[in-house]
C-alpha positions as CSV (number, residue, x, y, z in Angstrom):
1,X,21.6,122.6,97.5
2,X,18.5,120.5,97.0
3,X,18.1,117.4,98.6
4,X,17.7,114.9,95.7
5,X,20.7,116.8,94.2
6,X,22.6,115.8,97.5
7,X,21.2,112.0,97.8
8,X,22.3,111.7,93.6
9,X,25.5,112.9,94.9
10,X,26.1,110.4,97.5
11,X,24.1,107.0,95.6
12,X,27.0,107.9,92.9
13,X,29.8,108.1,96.0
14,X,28.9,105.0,97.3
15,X,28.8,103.3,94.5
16,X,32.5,104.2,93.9
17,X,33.0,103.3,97.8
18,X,31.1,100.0,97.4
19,X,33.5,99.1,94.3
20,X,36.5,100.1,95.6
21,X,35.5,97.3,98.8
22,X,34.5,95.2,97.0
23,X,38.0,95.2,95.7
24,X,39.0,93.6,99.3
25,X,37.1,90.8,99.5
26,X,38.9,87.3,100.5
27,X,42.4,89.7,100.8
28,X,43.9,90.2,104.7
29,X,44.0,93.6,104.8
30,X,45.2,96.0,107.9
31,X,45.2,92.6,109.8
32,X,41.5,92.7,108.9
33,X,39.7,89.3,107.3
34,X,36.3,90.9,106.8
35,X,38.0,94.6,105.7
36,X,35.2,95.1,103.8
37,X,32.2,94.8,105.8
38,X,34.3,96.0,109.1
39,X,34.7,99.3,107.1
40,X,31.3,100.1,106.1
41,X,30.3,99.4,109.5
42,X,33.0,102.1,111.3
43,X,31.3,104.4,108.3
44,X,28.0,104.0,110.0
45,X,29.4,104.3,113.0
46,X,31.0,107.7,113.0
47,X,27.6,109.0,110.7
48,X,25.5,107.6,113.6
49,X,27.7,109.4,116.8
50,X,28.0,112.9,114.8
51,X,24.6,112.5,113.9
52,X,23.8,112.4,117.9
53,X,26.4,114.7,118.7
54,X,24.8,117.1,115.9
55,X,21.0,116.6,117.5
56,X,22.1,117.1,121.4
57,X,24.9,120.2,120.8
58,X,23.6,124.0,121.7
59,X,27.2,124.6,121.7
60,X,30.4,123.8,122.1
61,X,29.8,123.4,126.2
62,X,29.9,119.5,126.1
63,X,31.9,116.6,126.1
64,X,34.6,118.2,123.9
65,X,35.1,120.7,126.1
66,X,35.7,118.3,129.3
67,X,39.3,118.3,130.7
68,X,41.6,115.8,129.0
69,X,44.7,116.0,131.3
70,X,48.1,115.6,130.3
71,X,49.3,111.9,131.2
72,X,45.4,110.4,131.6
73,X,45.2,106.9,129.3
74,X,42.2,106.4,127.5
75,X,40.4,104.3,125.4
76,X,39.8,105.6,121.4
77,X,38.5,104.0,118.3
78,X,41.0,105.0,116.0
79,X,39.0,104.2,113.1
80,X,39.8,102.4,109.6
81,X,42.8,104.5,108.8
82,X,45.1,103.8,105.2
83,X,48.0,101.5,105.2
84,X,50.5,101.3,108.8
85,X,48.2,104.5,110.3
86,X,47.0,102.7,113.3
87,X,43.6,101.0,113.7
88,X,41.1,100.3,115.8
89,X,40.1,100.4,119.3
90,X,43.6,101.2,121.5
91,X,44.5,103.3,124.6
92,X,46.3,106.1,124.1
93,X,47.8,108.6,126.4
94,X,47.0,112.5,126.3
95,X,50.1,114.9,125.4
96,X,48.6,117.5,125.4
97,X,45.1,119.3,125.4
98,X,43.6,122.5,123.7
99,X,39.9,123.7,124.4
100,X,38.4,120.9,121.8
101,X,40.9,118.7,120.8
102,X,43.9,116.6,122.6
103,X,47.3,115.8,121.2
104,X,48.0,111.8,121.7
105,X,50.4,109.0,121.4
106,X,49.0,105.4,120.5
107,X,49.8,102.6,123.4
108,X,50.2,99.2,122.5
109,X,51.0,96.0,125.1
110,X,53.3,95.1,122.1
111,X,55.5,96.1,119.2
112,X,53.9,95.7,115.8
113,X,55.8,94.1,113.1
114,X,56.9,97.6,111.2
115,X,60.0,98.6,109.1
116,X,63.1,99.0,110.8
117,X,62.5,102.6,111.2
118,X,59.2,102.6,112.6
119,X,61.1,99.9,115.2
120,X,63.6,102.5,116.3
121,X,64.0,103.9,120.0
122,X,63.0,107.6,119.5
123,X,59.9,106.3,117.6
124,X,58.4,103.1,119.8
125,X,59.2,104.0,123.6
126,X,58.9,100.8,126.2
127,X,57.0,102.7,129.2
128,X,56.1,99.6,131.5
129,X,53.2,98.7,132.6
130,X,50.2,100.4,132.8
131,X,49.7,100.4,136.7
132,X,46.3,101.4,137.2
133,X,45.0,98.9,134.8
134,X,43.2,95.6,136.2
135,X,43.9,92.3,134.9
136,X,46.8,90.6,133.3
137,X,49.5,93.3,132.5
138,X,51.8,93.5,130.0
139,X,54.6,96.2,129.0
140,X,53.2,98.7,127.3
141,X,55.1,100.6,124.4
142,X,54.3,104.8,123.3
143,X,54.1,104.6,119.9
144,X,55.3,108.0,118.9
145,X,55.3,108.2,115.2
146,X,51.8,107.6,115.5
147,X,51.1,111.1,117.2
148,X,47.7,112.7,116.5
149,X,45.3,115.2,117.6
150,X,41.9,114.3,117.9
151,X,38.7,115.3,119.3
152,X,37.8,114.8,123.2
153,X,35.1,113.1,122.3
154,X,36.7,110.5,121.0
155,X,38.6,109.8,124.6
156,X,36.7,107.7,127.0
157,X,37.7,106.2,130.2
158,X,38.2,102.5,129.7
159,X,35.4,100.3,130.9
160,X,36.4,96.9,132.5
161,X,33.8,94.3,133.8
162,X,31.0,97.2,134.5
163,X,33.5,99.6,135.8
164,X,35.1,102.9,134.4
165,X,38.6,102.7,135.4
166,X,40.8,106.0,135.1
167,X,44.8,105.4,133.9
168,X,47.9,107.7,134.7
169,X,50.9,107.6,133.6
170,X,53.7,108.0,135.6
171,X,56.3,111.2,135.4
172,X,58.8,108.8,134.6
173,X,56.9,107.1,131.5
174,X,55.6,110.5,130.7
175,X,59.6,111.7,130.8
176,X,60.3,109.1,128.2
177,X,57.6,109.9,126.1
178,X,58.5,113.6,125.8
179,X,62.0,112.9,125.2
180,X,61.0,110.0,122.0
181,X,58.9,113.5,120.3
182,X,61.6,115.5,121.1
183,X,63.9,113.3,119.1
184,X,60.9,112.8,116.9
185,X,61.0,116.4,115.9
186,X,64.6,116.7,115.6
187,X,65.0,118.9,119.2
188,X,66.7,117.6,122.4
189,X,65.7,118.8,125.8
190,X,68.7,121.0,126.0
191,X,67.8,122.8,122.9
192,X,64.2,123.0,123.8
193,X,65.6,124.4,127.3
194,X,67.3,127.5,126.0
């Protein structure tokens, strides 16, 4: 495809995109006043980092590839997502982990006002506090139904005054996370057992 066949194509996409935000303006949306702008600028954002990523990978030997172990918190920009998918900058803790991507469960130092169902036991999971973190500590809560796999560049340890800081999880909060998608996916350890 030609180039100025590809920049018609996307002038004409974000115009639509620009419209459609425009939309937005002066309305509270995803807890966001400035929803608008606040998107365009995570737009740039992601462009910008895959644009570096693009430039500095040979191959697939890089930060995607470094261990993401199973109960390590870290910090994620969940992005500008569509209704109740969650937003934003969060921890999260790591499930799981394949050779490029890792399974993980949002964690939040309080329960969002949700639907009943979203409120539910199996679905947010009260894990404690977050022991390795500095500072004020507050309980912490897995939100399961919010389970995604994402890339391990996205993961970073979480910086506090200067300092990367590296978060585990307990067995035991770890054990109560495991049994929430369990119930999530309609098995209970004893089924999942035999």
């Amino acid at each position: 495809m030609e180039i100025e066949t590809i920049k018609t194509q996307l002038n004409q996409i974000w115009s639509y995109i620009k419209n459609n935000l425009i939309f937005f303006f002066g309305k509270n949306y995803a807890n966001d006043d400035n929803y608008p702008t606040n998107f365009a600028k995570w737009t740039l954002e992601i462009a910008t980092k895959n644009k570096i990523i693009y430039e500095n990978k040979v191959n697939k030997t890089d930060k995607e590839m470094a261990r993401r172990r199973r109960g390590q918190v870290y910090w994620i920009d969940f992005g500008k997502n569509i209704g109740s998918e969650f937003n934003d900058p969060h921890f999260c803790v790591v499930i799981r982990e394949s050779e490029f991507t890792a399974i993980v469960v949002p964690v939040s130092s309080q329960k969002e006002d949700t639907p009943d169902w979203k409120r539910s036991e199996e679905l947010i999971v009260l894990i404690g506090l977050l022991n390795d973190l500095p500072g004020d500590k507050l309980p912490s809560y897995a939100l399961v139904y919010q389970i995604r796999a994402v890339s391990k560049q996205r993961l970073s340890n979480f910086k506090y005054k200067g300092n990367y800081i590296e978060i585990r999880l307990t067995n035991e909060q770890l054990d109560k996370i495991d049994q929430a998608v369990l119930k999530l996916s309609g098995t209970t350890k004893k089924e999942n057992n035999s």
